[in-house]
C-alpha positions as CSV (number, residue, x, y, z in Angstrom):
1,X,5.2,-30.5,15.2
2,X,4.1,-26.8,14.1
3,X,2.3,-25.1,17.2
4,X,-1.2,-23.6,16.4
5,X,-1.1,-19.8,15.1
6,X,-2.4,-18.1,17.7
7,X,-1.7,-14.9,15.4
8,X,-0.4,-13.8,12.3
9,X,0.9,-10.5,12.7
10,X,3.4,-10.8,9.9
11,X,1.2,-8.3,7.3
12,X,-2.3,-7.7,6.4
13,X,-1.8,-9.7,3.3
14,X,-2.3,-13.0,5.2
15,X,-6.2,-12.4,5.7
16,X,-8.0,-15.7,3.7
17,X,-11.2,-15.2,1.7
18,X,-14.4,-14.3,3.7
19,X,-17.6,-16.8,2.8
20,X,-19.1,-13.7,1.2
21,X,-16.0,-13.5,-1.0
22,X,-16.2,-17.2,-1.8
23,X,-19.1,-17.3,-3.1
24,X,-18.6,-14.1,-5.6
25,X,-15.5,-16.0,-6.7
26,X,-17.7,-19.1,-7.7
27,X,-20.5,-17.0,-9.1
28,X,-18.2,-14.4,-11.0
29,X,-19.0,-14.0,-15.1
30,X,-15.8,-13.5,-16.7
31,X,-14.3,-13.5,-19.7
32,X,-10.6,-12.8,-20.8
33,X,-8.9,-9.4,-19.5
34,X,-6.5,-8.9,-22.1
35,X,-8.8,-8.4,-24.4
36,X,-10.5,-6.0,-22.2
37,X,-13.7,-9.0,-21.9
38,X,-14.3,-9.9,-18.5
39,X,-17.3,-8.3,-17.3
40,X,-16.4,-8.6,-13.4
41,X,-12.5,-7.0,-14.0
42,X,-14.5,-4.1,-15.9
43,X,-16.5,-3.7,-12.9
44,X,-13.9,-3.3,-10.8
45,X,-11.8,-0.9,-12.2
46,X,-14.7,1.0,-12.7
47,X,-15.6,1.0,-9.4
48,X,-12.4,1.9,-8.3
49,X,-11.8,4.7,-10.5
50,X,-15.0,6.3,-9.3
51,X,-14.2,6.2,-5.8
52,X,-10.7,7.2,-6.1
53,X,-12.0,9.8,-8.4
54,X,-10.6,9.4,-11.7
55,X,-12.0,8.1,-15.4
56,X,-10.6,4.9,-15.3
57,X,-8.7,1.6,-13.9
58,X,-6.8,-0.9,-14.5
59,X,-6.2,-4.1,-12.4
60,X,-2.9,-6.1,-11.8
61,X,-1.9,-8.7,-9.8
62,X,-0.3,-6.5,-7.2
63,X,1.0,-2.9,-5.6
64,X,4.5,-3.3,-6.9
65,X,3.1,-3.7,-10.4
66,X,0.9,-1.2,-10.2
67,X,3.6,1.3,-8.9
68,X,5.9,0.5,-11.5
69,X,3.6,0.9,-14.6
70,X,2.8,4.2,-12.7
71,X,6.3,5.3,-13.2
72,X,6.8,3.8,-16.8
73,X,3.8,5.8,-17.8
74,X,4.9,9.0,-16.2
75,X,8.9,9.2,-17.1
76,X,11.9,8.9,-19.7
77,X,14.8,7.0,-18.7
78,X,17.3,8.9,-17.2
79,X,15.3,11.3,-15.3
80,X,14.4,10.7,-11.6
81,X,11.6,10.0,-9.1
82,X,11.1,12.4,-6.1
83,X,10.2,9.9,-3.7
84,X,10.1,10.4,0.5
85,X,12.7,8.3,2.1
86,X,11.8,4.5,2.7
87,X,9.1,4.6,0.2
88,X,8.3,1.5,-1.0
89,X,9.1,2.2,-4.4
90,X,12.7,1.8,-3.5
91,X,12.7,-0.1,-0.4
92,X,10.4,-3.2,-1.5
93,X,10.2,-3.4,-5.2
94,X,13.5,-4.6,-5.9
95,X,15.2,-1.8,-8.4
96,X,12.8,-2.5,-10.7
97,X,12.4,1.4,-11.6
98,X,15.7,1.2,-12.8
99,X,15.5,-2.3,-14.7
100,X,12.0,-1.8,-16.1
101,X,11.5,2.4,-16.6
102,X,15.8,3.3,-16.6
103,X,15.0,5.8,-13.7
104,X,16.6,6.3,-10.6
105,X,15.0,7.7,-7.2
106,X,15.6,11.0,-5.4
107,X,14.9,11.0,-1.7
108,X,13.2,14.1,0.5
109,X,13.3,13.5,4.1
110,X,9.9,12.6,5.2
111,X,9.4,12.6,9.4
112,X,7.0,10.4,10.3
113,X,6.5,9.5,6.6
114,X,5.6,13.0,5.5
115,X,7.9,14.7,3.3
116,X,7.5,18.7,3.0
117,X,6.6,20.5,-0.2
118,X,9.4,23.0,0.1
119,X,11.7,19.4,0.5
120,X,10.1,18.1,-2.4
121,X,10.2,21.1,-4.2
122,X,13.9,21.9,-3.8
123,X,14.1,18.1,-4.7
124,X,13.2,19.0,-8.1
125,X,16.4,18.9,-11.0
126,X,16.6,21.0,-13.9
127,X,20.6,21.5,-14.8
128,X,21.5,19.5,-18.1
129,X,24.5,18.0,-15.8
130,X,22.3,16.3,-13.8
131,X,19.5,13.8,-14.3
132,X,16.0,15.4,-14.9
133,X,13.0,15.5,-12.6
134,X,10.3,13.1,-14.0
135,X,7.7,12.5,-11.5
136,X,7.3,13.2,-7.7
137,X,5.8,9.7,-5.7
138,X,4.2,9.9,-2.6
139,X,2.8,6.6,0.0
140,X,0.2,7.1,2.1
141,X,0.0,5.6,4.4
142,X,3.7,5.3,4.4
143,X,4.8,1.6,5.2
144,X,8.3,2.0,6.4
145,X,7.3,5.1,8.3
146,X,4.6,2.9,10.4
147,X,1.8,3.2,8.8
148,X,1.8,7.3,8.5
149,X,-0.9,9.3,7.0
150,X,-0.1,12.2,4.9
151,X,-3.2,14.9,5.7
152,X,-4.9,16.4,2.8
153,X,-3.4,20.1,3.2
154,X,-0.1,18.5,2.3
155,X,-1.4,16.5,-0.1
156,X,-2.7,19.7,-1.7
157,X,0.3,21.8,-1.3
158,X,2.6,18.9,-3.1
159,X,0.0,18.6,-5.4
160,X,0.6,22.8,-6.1
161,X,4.3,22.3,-6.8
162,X,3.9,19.7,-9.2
163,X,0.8,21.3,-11.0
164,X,3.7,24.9,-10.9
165,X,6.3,22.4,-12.1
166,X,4.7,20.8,-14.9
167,X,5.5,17.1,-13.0
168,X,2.9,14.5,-12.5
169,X,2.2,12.8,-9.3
170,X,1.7,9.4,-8.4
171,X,0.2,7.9,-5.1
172,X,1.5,4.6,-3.3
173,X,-2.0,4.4,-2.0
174,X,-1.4,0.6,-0.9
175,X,-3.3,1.4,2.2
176,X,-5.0,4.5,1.1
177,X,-8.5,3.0,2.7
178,X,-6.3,3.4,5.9
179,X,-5.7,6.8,5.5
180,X,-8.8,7.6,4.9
181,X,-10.3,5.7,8.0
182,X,-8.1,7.8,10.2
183,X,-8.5,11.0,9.3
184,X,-12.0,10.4,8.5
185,X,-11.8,11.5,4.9
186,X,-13.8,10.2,1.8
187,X,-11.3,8.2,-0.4
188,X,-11.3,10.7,-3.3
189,X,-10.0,13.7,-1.0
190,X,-6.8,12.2,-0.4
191,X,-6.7,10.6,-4.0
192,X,-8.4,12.8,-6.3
193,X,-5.9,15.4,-6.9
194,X,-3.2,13.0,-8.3
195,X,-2.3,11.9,-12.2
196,X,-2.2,8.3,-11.0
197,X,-3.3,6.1,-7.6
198,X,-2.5,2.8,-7.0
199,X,-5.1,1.3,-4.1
200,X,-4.2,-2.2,-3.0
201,X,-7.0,-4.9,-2.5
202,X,-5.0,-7.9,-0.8
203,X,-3.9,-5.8,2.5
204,X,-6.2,-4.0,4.7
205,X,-10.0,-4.7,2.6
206,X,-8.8,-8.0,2.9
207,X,-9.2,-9.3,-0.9
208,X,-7.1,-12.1,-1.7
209,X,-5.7,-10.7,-4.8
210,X,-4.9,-7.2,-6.7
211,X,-4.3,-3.7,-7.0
212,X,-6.0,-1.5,-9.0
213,X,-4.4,1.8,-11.1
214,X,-6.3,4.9,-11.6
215,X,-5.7,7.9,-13.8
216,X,-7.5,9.2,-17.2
217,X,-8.6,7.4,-20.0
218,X,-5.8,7.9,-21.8
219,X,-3.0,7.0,-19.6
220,X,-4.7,3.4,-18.2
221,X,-5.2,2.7,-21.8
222,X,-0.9,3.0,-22.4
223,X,-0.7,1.1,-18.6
224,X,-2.1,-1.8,-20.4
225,X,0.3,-2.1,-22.5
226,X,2.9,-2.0,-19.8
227,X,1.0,-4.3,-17.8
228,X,1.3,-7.2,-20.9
229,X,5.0,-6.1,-20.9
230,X,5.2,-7.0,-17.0
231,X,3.4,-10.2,-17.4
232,X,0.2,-8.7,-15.9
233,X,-2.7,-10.3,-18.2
234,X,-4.4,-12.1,-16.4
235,X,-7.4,-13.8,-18.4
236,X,-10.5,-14.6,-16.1
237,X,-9.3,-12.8,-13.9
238,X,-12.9,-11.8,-12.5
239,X,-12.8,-14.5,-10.2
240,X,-10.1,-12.5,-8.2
241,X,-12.1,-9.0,-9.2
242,X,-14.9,-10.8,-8.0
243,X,-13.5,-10.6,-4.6
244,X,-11.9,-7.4,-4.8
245,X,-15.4,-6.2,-5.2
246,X,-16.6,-7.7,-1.6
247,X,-13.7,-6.2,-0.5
248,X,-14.5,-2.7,-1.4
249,X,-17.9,-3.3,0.6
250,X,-17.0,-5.0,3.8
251,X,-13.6,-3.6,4.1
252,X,-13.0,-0.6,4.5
253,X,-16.0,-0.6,7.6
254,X,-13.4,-2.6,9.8
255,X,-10.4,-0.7,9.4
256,X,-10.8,1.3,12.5
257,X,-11.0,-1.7,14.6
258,X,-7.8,-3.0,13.2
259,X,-6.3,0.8,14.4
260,X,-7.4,0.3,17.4
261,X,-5.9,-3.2,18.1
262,X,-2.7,-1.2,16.4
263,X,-2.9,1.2,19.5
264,X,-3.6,-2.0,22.2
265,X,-0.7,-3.9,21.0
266,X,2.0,-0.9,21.0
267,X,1.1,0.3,24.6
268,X,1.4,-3.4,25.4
269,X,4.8,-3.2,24.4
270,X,6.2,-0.6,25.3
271,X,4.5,-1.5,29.0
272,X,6.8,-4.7,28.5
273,X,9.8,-2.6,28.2
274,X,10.2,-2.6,24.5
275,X,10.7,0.7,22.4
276,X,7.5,1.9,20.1
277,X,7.4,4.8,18.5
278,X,3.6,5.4,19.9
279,X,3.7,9.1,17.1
280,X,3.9,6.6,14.7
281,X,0.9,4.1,15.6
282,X,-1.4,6.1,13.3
283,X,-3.1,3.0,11.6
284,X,-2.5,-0.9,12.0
285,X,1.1,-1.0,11.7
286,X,3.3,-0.8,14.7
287,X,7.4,-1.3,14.6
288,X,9.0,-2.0,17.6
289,X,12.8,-1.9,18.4
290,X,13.5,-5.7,19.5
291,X,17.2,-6.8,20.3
292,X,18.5,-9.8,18.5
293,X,14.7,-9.1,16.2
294,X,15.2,-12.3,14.2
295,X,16.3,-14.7,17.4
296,X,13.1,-12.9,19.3
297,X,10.2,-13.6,16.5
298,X,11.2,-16.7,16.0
299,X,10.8,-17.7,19.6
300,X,7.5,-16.1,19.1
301,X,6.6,-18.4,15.9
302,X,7.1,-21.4,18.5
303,X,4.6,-20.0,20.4
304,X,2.3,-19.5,17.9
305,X,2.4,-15.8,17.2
306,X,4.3,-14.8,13.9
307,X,5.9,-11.0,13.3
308,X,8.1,-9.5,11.2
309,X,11.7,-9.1,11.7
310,X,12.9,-6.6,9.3
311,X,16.1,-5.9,10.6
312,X,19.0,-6.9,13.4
313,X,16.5,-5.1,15.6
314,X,13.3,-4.1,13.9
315,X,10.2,-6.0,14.6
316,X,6.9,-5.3,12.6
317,X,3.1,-6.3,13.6
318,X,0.3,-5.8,11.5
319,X,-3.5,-5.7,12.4
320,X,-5.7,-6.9,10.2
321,X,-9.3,-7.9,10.3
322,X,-8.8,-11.6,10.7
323,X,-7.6,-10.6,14.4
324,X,-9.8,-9.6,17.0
325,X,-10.0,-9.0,20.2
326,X,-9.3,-12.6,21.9
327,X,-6.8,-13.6,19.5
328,X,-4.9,-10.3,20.1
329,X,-5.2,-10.4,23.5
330,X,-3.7,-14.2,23.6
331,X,-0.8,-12.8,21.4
332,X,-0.2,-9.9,23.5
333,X,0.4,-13.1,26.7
334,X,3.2,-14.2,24.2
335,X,4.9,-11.1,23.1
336,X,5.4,-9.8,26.7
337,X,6.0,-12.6,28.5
């Protein structure tokens, strides 16, 4: 018999619906995407595009979509990406840079998720016997990292060297709203300055489905087309946009509870002996060094609290707003026992 969840710390991914989001879903117009008809969808990307502050959107199924059109639009194959290490790009998206675009990454070393502009800058290839800079990514917050924000001063200065180098720049902005919630930023500080932002519905705001791309006119107009290549149309899709709208309202309001809980839950652990990175715990994601990581979350699964083991001994936990004070503290009970 499968044991109640107590909690689901596996990603903020897993969050269901809300009622309010519900009943947008059921009352949604729509109309079909690919044709550029569905009133909701148009709303949405709208919507996003203003906030994040660019001219227009476009909205796909997920972040990995989004992130790849992103780099189809903005290279040639052959040349590379300039991307910090353990972006997700590379780490999560399954090589598809090189299948779909014929582009290969270039790391910069990125402490606590932050790469340096003079990194990133001497990153940068111009020698006809090697392959050609195309674009320069950055993720914030970075994932891998533990949920890392990149400030806007370095934002800006990365944003200088690809402006000096002719380069565009693209933003993994999966949990931008994140970012923005801890350093206490609007959403178009950290995101105006780049060619291209992709900000992810379905983690933190809670939506159940989507991503949405930024960038001008122009470009999101040539992302559709690599969106239809992808297998991105989505029809009436303004059910889903529906709820990505909801999202953008309630969402981003709850995220500095859910850093918080990040905060509670790492000190907890590392009071129960295990190793936390507490430099990292900048947002809602904490990884904690966990011997035999696999063998240990699956004990915790039979107790009703699921996690994250991403390596032999790498445990993640996510906060999200589906888990609040009791249940966290009744999955703390678990994890330290």
């Amino acid at each position: 018999m499968t044991p109640p969840v107590i909690a689901d710390l596996r990603s903020d991914t897993v969050t269901t619906p809300t009622p309010a989001m519900r009943e947008a879903m059921a009352q949604a117009p729509v109309g079909d995407d690919v044709y550029g008809e569905d009133p909701t969808v148009n709303a949405l990307q709208a919507e996003v595009a203003r906030l994040t502050g660019h001219e227009a959107g476009l909205f796909m199924p997920s972040g990995s979509m989004t992130n790849q059109v992103a780099i189809a639009l903005h290279t040639r194959r052959g040349e590379e990406v300039i991307c910090a290490e353990g972006s997700h790009i590379y780490e999560w998206e399954l090589g598809m840079m090189a299948t779909f675009s014929g582009v290969v990454p270039r790391f910069v070393p990125a402490p606590l998720g932050v790469p340096a502009p003079d990194d990133v800058r001497a990153a940068i290839r111009r020698s006809i016997h090697q392959s050609p800079t195309g674009m320069i990514s950055l993720e914030n917050t970075h994932n891998k990292a533990g949920g890392t924000v990149i400030a806007p001063e370095v934002l800006h200065q990365i944003r200088a060297v690809a402006t000096g180098e002719g380069l565009p720049l693209h933003l993994d902005g999966a949990r931008v709203y994140n970012a923005a919630v801890a350093l206490g930023a609007e959403l178009r500080e950290i995101t105006g300055m780049f060619d291209t932002v992709s900000v992810c519905l379905s983690k933190g705001l809670g939506a159940p489905v989507g991503s949405v791309l930024t960038g001008s006119a122009a470009a999101m107009k040539q992302a559709h087309r690599y969106r239809k290549m992808m297998g991105g149309g989505m029809r009436q899709a303004g059910v889903l946009a529906a709820a990505a709208l909801v999202a953008l309202q309630e969402g981003p309001a709850r995220l500095a509870g859910d850093h918080r809980r990040a905060r509670v839950l790492a000190e907890a652990l590392v009071n129960a002996g295990f190793s936390v990175n507490l430099a990292a715990v900048q947002t809602n994601i904490v990884y904690a060094t966990v011997p035999d990581a696999a063998g240990r979350a699956a004990t915790w699964a039979e107790r009703g609290v699921l996690t994250n083991a991403l390596g032999p001994q790498s445990v993640r936990f996510v906060l999200h707003h589906q888990i609040d004070d009791e249940a966290l503290d009744r999955a703390i009970r678990v994890l330290t026992a």
